[in-house]
Structure formats: structure tokens, C-alpha cells
C-alpha positions as CSV (number, residue, x, y, z in Angstrom):
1,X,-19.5,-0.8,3.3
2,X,-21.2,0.2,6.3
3,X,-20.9,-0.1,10.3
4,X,-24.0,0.2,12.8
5,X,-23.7,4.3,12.8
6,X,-25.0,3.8,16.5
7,X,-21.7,3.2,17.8
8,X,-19.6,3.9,14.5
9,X,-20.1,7.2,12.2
10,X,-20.2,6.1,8.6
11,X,-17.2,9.1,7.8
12,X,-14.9,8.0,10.8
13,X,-15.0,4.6,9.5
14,X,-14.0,5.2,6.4
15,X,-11.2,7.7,7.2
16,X,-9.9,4.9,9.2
17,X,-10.5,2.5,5.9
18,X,-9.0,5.4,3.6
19,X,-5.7,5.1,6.2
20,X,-5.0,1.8,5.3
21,X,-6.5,1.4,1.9
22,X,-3.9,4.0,0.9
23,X,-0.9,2.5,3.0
24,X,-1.8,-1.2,1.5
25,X,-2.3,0.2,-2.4
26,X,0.9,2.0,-2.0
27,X,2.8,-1.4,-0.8
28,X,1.8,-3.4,-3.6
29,X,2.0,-0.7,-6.1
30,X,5.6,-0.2,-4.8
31,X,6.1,-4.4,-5.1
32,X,5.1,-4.2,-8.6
33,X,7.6,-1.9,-10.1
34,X,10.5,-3.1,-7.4
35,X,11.4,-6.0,-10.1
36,X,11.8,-3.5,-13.2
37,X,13.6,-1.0,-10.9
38,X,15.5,-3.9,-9.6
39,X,17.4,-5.3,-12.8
40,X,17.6,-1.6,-14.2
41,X,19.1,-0.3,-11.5
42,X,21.5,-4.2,-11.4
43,X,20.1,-4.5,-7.8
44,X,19.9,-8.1,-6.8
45,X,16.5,-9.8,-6.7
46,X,17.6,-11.4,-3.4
47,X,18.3,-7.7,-1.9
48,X,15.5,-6.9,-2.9
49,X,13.7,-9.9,-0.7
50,X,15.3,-8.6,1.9
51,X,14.6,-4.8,1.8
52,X,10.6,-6.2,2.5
53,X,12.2,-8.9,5.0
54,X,13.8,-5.9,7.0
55,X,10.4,-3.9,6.8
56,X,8.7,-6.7,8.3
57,X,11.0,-7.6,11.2
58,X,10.8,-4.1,12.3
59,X,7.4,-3.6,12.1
60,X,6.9,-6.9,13.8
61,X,8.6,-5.0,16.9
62,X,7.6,-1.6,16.9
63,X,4.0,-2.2,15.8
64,X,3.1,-3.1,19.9
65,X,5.0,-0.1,20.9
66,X,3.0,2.4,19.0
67,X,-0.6,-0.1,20.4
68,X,0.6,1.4,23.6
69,X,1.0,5.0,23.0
70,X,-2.1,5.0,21.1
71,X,-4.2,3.8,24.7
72,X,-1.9,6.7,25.8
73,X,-2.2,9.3,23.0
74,X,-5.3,8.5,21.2
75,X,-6.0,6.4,18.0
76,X,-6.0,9.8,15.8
77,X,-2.5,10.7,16.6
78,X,-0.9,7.2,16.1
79,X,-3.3,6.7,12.8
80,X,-1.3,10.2,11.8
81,X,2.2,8.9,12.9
82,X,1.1,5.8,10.2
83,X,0.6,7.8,7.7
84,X,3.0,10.4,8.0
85,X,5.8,7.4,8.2
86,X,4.5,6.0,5.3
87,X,4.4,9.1,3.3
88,X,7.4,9.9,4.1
89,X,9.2,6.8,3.5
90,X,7.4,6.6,-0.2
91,X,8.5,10.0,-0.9
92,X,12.4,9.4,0.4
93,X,12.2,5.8,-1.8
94,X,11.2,7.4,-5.0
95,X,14.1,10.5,-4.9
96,X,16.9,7.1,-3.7
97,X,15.1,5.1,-6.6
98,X,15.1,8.5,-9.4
99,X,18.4,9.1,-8.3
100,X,19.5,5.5,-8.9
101,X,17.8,5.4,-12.2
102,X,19.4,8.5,-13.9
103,X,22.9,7.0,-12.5
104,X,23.7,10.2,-9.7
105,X,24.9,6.9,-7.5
106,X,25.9,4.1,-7.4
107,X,24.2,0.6,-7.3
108,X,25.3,-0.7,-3.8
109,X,24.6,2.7,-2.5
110,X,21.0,2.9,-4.0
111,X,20.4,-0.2,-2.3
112,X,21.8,0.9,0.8
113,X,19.7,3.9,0.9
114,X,17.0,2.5,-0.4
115,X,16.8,-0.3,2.6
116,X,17.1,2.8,5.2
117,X,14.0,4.5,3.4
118,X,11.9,1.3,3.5
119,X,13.1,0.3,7.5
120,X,11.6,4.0,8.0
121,X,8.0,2.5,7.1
122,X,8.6,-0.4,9.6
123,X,9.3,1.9,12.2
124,X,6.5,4.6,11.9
125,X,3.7,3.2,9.5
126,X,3.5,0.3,11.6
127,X,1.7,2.6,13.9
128,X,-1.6,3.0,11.5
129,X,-2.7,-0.8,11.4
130,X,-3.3,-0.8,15.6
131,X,-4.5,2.4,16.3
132,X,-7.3,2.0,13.3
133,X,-8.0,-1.6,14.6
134,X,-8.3,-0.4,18.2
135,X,-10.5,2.9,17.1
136,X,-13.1,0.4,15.0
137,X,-13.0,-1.9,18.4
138,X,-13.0,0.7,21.3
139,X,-16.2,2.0,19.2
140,X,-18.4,-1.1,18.2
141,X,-20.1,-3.1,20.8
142,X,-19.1,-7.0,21.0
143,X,-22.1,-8.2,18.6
144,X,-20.9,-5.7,15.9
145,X,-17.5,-6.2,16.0
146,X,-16.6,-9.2,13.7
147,X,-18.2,-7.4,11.0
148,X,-16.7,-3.8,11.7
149,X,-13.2,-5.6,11.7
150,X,-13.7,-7.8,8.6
151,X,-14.7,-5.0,6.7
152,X,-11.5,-2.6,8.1
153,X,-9.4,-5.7,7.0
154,X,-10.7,-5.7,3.5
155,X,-8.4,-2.0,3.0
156,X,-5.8,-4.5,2.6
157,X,-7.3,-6.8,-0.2
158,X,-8.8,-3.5,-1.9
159,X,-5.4,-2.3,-1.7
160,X,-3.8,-5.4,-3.6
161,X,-6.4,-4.5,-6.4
162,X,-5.7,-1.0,-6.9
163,X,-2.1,-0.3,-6.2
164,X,-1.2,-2.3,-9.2
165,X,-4.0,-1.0,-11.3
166,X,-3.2,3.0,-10.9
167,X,0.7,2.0,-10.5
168,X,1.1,2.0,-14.4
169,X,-0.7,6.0,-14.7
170,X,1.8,7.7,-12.5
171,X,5.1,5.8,-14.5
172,X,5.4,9.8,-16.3
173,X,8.2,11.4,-17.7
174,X,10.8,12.9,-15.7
175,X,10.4,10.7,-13.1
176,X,9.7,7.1,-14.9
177,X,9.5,3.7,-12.8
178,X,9.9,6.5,-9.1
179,X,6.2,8.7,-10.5
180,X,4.1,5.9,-8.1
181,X,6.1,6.5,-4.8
182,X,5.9,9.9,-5.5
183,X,2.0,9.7,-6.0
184,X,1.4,7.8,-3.1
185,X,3.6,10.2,-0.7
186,X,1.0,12.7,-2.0
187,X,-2.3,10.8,-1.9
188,X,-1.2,9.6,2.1
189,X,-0.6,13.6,2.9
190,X,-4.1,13.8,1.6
191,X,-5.3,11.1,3.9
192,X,-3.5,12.4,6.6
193,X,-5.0,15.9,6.5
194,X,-8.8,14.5,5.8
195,X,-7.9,12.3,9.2
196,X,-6.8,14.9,11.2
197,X,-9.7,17.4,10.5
198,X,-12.3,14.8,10.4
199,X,-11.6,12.0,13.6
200,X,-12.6,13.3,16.8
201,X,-9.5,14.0,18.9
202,X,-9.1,11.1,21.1
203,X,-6.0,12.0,23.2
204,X,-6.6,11.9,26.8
205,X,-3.7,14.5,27.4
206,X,-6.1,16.6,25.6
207,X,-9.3,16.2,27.4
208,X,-10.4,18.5,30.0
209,X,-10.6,17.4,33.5
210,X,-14.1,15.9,34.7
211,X,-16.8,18.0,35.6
212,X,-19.8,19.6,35.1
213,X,-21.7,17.2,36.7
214,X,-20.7,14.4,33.5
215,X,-19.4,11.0,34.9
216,X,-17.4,9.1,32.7
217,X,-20.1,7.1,31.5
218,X,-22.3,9.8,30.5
219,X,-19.4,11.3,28.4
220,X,-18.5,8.6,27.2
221,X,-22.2,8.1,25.7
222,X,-22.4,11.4,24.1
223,X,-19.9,10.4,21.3
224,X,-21.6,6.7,20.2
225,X,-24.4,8.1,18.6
226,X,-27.8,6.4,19.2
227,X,-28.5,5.9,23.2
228,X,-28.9,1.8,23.1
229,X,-25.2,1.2,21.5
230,X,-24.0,4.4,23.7
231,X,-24.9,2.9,26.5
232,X,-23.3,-0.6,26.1
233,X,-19.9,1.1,25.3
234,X,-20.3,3.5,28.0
235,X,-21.2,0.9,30.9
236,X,-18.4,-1.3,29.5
237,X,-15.6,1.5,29.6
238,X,-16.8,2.5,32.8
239,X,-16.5,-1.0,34.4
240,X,-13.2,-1.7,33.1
241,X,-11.3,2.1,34.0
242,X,-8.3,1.4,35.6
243,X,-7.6,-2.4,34.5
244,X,-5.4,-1.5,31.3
245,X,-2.6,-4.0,31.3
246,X,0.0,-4.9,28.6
247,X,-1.4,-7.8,25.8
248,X,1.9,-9.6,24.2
249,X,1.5,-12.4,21.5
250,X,1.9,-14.8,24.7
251,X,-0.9,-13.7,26.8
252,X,-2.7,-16.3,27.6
253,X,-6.4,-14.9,27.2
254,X,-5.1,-14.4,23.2
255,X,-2.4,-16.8,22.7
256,X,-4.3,-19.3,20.5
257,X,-5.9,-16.5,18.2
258,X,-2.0,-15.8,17.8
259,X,-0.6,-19.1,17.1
260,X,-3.2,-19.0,14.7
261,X,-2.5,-16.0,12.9
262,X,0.6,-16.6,12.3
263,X,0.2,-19.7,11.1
264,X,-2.7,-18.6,8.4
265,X,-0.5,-15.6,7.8
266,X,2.6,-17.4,7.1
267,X,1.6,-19.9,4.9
268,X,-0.3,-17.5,2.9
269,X,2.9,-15.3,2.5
270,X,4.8,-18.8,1.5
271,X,2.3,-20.2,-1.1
272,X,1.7,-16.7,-2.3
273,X,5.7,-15.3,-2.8
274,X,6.0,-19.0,-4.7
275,X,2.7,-18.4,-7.1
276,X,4.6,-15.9,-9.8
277,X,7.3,-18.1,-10.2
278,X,4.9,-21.1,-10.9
279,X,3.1,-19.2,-13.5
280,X,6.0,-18.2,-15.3
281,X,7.4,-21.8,-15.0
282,X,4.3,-24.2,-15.3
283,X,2.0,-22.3,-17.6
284,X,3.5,-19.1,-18.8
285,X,5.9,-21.4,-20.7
286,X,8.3,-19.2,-23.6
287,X,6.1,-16.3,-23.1
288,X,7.7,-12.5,-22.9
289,X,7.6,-11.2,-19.6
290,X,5.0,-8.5,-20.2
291,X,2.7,-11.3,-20.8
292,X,4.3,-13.2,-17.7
293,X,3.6,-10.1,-15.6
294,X,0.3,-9.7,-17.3
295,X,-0.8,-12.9,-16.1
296,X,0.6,-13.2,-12.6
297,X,-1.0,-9.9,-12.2
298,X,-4.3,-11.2,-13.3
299,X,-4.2,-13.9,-10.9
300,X,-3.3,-11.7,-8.3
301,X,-6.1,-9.8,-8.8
302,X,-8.7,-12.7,-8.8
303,X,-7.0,-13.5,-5.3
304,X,-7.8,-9.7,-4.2
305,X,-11.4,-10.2,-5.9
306,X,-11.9,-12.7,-3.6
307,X,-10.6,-11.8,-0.5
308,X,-13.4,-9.1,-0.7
309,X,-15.8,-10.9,-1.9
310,X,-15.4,-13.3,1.3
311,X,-15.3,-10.0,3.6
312,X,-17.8,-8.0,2.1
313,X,-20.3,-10.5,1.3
314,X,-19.9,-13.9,3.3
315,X,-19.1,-12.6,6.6
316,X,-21.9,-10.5,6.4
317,X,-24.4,-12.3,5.2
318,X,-24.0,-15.5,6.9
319,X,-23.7,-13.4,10.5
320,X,-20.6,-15.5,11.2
321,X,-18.1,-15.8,14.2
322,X,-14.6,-16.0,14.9
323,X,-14.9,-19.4,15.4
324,X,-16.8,-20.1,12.5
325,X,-14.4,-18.0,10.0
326,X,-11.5,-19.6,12.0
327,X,-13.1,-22.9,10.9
328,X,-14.2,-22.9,8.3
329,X,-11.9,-20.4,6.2
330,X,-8.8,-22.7,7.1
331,X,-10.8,-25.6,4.9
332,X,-11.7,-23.4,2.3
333,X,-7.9,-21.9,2.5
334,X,-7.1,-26.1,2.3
335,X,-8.9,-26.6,-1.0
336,X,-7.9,-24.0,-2.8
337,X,-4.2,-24.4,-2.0
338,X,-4.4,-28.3,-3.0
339,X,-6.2,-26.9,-6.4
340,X,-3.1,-25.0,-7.3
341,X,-0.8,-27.7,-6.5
342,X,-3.4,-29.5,-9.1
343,X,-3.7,-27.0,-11.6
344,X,-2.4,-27.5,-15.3
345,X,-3.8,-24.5,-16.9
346,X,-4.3,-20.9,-16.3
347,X,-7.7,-20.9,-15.6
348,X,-8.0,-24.0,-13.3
349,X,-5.2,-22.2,-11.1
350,X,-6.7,-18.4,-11.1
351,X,-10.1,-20.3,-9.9
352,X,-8.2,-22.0,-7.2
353,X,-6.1,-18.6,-5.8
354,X,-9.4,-17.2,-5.8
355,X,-10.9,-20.1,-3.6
356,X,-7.5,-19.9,-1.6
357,X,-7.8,-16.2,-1.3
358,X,-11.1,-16.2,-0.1
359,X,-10.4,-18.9,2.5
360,X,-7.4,-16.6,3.7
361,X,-10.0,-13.7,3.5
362,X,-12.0,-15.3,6.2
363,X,-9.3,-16.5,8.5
364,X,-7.9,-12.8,9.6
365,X,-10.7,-11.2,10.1
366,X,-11.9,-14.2,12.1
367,X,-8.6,-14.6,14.7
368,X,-8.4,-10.7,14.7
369,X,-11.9,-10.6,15.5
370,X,-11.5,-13.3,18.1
371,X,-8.5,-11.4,19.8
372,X,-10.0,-8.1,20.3
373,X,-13.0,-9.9,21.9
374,X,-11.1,-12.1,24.4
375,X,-9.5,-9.0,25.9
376,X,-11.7,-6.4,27.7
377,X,-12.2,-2.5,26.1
378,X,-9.2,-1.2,28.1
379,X,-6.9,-3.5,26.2
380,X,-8.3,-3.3,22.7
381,X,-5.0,-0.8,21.5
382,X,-2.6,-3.2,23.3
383,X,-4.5,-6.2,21.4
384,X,-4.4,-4.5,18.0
385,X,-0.4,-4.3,18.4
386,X,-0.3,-7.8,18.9
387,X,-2.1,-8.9,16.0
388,X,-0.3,-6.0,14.0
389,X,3.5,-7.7,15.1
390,X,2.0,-11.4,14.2
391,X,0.9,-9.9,10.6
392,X,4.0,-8.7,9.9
393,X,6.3,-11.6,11.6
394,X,4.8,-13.5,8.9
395,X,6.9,-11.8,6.1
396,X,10.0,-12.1,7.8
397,X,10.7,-15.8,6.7
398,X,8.1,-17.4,5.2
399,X,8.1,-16.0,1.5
400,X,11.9,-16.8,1.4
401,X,10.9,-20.7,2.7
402,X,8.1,-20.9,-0.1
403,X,10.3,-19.8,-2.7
404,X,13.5,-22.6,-1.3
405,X,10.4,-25.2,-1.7
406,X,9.4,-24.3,-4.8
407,X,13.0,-25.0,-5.9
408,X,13.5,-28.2,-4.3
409,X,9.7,-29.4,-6.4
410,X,7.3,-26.8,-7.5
411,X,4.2,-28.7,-5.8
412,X,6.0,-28.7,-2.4
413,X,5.0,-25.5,-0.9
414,X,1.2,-26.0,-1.7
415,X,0.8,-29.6,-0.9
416,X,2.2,-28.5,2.5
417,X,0.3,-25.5,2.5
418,X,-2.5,-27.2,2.3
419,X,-1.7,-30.1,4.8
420,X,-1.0,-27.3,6.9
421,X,-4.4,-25.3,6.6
422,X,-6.0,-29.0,7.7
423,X,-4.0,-29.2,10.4
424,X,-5.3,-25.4,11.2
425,X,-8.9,-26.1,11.0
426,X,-9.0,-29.1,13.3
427,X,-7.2,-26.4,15.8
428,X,-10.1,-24.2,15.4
429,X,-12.6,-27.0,16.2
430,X,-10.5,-29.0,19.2
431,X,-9.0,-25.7,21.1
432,X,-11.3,-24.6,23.3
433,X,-10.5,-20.5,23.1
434,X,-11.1,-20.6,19.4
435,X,-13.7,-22.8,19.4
436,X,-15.6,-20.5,21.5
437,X,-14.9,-17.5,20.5
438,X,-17.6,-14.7,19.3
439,X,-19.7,-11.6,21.4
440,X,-20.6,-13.0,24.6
């Protein structure tokens, strides 16, 4: 899991991977004890839905704002706000949830308190996804960053593996199904104290004024690392001082990467809320729901296994470009989300996730990758907010419209899914800003 260390260090990459590795383990180990807290507690499942919906829709918003004061205040700072907001939302869900649990209040006003906890991780974690995407930019020439980004988006897929995994360890006495929000407030204070001591302090209110006979450039070259990579980041900072201008979702230089993104995004989130249900339904059959869960989180984990084996390994090894992940991880995406609408067995469907899941793996990394290089070095913070807002818009709604297909015909979702993916790739190959996108 490496970066060119001429322009990246090996240990600030993987503080910034360690930032969101724990936020994303933390999420899903939090979604997989919020249906046993749910019906012990007698919290609605639907309220439940809508705790995450509320998360996303704020994050969707706030995410840009904290881009912005990261080209302000430094990537370090805002990856620090991240992870303090998540840590502190984890730790303020597990006392609501223990509290809930050993009856101290009421149902409605667990909930209540509960939805105020999460909504703080919308407002303040949503700052750690742009500022680390905008650090691995800012610091990775154009030829180097598809790979850098693809491999800072494959926290998130590592994440969905281990969160789940350790989830089940920290389920202790004295504080039962609340132990994993507890441990993950503690591991992201960890994080956050290996970030700050380690990550060079990037804030420009902290810099001292110029001089000494150093230019910008010349600075700017003494932190890459090797003079060849230096040097490219240094001439291209230099040239483009003073042109910083706000990047929403409908700037034009990005707005096809965006339209894309969203799209990929939210039929992944639609197929992928449906998928439990149609284990449980289709092949699960009169099983317990230990061995439901067992299974749906088997499958869940293939999907992860895939998603980094499609980052790690096929984006690296083939060398390929935005456009070409755009492309081709839309068909891939197709085929696999057609397979599960096909699927009669266990097997046949975990081997089609996967293949869905790896498609999926290769379509973020290729429109974030795309983004950050259709906007010059001044912009790659405002950038990473917009990607960071389309990410999250794509849980506001579309799990909730997977699951109302699913209950009209279980098929529905991923036969449209997969129409939908189609549709996707042939965007890829007729637009003309996808199509060529990569380092120039």
C-alpha cells in the first residue's frame, strides 16, 4: 500500500488512511449492532433509516464548507476536526444507547437523543473525507494521482471488513450492545493524536512570512521529498497562487465527474440497502436470524473483499485512468448487479456482489480521480468537498427507494440497477470530459 514517497511520505499517507479507515470501520461496526439495539430498545426500524438519512443530508451540506476552511486552515486541522466529531459523536451514541438499554429513559427519548448524537457526525466528521482527499492530491503529481486516490478510497472498503469483524470483541459486560461505540471513540482519539504529532502542520495562519531568500517555489520543494516530483508540485503551486476559486457540484470543469458519482453512488446504496432483505427472503428461507445475519454478513464481506481487491490490485496493475475505471467499472458494476437479480443460491449471488462490488470499487476512485484532475492545485480542497457532499447525497434517498422496489418485486431494484450502470458506461464513453479524463 504504497505512494511514490517522492511527492508522498509512506507515514503521512497512512495517517491519512488510518483517519478514515477508523471513521469507515466505526460506521459499519455501528450499522451492525443498530438492528439488535433497535428492537431491544423498541426503536422502529424505519427511525432507524432515518437517523443515517439525517447523517447523510447533513454531511451532504457541510462537507464543502469544511473543503474550504481546509484551503484556509490546512488539511491537518480539518482531518482533526473529522476525527474529533466522529469521536465524539461515537462516544455520546454509546452513553444515549447504554442508557436506553438499562431503561434510565425512555424509548422516544433514546431515539431523540440518539438522532442529535449521530447529526453531530454529519456536521464535524464530514470534515476528514476532503481534507485527507485534498492532502493525498495537493501532494501527488497528476501521473500519480489516480493511484494515490484509489488506494485512500480503499479505507472505506477495508473499513466495511473490519468494523463488523472486531464489532462482536468489544460487546463486554457492563456495557453490552454500546462496548463498540465506546471502542471506536477511543481508537479515533488514538488516530487523532498519531495525526497531529505526525502530519506536518499545513496551516497557512501558521507559517512564517517569506524570506530568507526562499520563493514560494523553493519552499514549497523542500517538503516533496525527491527533487524531480518536488519540482513538478512546486512549479505547479507557484503558477496557480492566487486563482483559488469556489468548486460546487455544478461547476462546469467537474460537473460530469459529479453527475456521475452520484449516479454510481446511488445505485450502489439502493441495490446494496435491498441485498439483506433478499437473503433473508430468497435464500435464507426458515433460517434463525443468527444464521440470517451470519450470511448477509458473509456476503458483505465478499463485496468489501472485492472492492479492494479492484483498488489494490487492478487499478494498479493495469496503470488505468479515470476514464477507463469510469468505463469500464460501470460494465463490470452492470454484470454483477444483473447476476444477483439471477441468483438462486447463496453462492451464485455472493460471487455476483463480489463482481458488483468490484465494479463499484473502480467507479469512485475513477470520477474522484477524474475531479481532482480537472481542477487546477489551488482548488483540489474545494474539489474534495464536492465529491465528499455527492458521496453522502447518495444516502439520503436512495437506500429507502431500493428497499420500496424491493417491495413492489424483489428483482426490481437490480434489474434497474443494472439497466442503469449501462446507461452509465455509455456516459463514460460518449461525454467528452469523462472520456478524456486522466494526467495531462
Amino acid at each position: 500500500m504504497s505512494v511514490t514517497p517522492a511527492s508522498l511520505p509512506r507515514t503521512h499517507f497512512a495517517l491519512v488512511f488510518a483517519a478514515l479507515l477508523v471513521t469507515a470501520a466505526g460506521n459499519t461496526a455501528l450499522q451492525s449492532v443498530l438492528p439488535v439495539i433497535g428492537r431491544a430498545i423498541r426503536i422502529p426500524d424505519m427511525g432507524i433509516a432515518l437517523v443515517f438519512s439525517l447523517s447523510a443530508l447533513i454531511w451532504t451540506f457541510s462537507a464543502p464548507y469544511w473543503a474550504l476552511r481546509s484551503d484556509r486552515r490546512g488539511r491537518r486541522l480539518l482531518l482533526l476536526v473529522g476525527l474529533g466529531g466522529f469521536g465524539l459523536s461515537m462516544l455520546l451514541c454509546a452513553l444515549v444507547i447504554l442508557a436506553g438499554l438499562r431503561g434510565l429513559i425512555a424509548p422516544l427519548v433514546t431515539f431523540a437523543l440518539f438522532t442529535l448524537a449521530r447529526a453531530l457526525f454529519g456536521v464535524f466528521g464530514s470534515a476528514a473525507n476532503p481534507a485527507a482527499q485534498a492532502f493525498v492530491a495537493s501532494r501527488t503529481t497528476p501521473a500519480e494521482r489516480t493511484n494515490a486516490l484509489a488506494l485512500l478510497s480503499s479505507a472505506f472498503g477495508l473499513g466495511t471488513i473490519v468494523g463488523p469483524a472486531v464489532a462482536p470483541f468489544f460487546i463486554l459486560p457492563g456495557v453490552g450492545l454500546s462496548g463498540p461505540m465506546f471502542a471506536f471513540a477511543g481508537v479515533a482519539a488514538v488516530v487523532a493524536l498519531l495525526v497531529r504529532r505526525g502530519l506536518p502542520d499545513d496551516d497557512p495562519t501558521h507559517a512564517p512570512p517569506p524570506g530568507g531568500g526562499r520563493g514560494a517555489a523553493a519552499s514549497i520543494a523542500s517538503v516533496g521529498g525527491a527533487p524531480s516530483s518536488a519540482h513538478v508540485l512546486a512549479a505547479e503551486a507557484a503558477s496557480e497562487s492566487g486563482e483559488r476559486r469556489r468548486v460546487s457540484v455544478f461547476d462546469t470543469r467537474v460537473r460530469a465527474f459529479m453527475i456521475y458519482g452520484f449516479a454510481t453512488g446511488s445505485l450502489q446504496a439502493a441495490t446494496g440497502q435491498a441485498l439483506g432483505f433478499l437473503i433473508i427472503d430468497r435464500l435464507a428461507g426458515g433460517a434463525a436470524a443468527g444464521e440470517s445475519a451470519k450470511l448477509i454478513g458473509l456476503a458483505f464481506m465478499a463485496g468489501a473483499a472485492a472492492t479492494l481487491l479492484a483498488q489494490w490490485g487492478i487499478v494498479r496493475l493495469f496503470a488505468m485512468t479515470p476514464s477507463q475505471l469510469m468505463r469500464w467499472g460501470a460494465l463490470v458494476a452492470a454484470a454483477g448487479t444483473a447476476g444477483i437479480a439471477l441468483a438462486h443460491d447463496f453462492h451464485a449471488l455472493v460471487i455476483a456482489f463480489a463482481l458488483q462490488s468490484a465494479g463499484f470499487g473502480m467507479t469512485r476512485p475513477g470520477f474522484t480521480a477524474g475531479a481532482s484532475l480537472a481542477v487546477n492545485r489551488a482548488d483540489q480542497g474545494a474539489v474534495a468537498g464536492a465529491v465528499t457532499a455527492v458521496n453522502g447525497a447518495c444516502f439520503v434517498a436512495a437506500p429507502a427507494i431500493g428497499i420500496g422496489l424491493y417491495e413492489l418485486v424483489p428483482a426490481l431494484p437490480y434489474w434497474l440497477g443494472a439497466a442503469g450502470c449501462l446507461a452509465l458506461a455509455l456516459y463514460a464513453f460518449r461525454n467528452r470530459q469523462l472520456r478524456d479524463s486522466g494526467p495531462r
